[in-house]
N, C-alpha and C positions, 0 to 999 in steps of 0.2 A: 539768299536767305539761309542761314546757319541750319541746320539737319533740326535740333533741338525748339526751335523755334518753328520752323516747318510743320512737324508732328503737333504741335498747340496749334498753330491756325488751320487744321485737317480735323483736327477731335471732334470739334462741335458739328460739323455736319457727321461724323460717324456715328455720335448720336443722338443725331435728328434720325437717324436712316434705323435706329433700331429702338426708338419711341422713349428716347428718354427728355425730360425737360432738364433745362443745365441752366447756370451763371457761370460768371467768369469770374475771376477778381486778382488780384498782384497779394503777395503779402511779404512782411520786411523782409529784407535779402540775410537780415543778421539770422534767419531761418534756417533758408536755403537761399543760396546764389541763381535758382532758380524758381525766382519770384512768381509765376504764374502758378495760380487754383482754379480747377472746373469741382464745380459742385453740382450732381446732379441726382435725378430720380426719376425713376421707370413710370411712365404714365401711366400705367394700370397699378401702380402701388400708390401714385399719387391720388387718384381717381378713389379708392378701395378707403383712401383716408380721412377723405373730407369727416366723414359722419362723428371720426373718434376725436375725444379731447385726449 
C-alpha cells in the first residue's frame, strides 16, 4: 500500500481515538490528484451544537 494511501486509511481511527465524528468522501482529481476528504468535528463541539440554528 502506497505511504499516501496508508496515512488515509489510519486517520479515521486516529480520530475515533481523540472524539472526533468524520465522513469520508473522494472529490474530482482536476482538484487535486489526491482525491480523498475527511470531514470531521469534535464531539463536544458537535454535542455544544445541537441547541443553535
Amino acid at each position: 500500500m502506497p505511504m499516501e494511501v496508508a496515512i488515509d486509511a489510519t486517520r479515521p481511527a486516529a480520530l475515533r481515538r481523540v472524539n472526533y465524528r468524520f465522513s469520508t468522501t473522494t472529490i474530482s482529481e482536476d482538484i487535486t490528484p489526491m482525491n480523498r476528504m475527511v470531514l470531521g468535528s469534535h464531539v463536544e463541539w458537535v454535542r455544544s451544537s445541537w441547541g443553535r440554528r
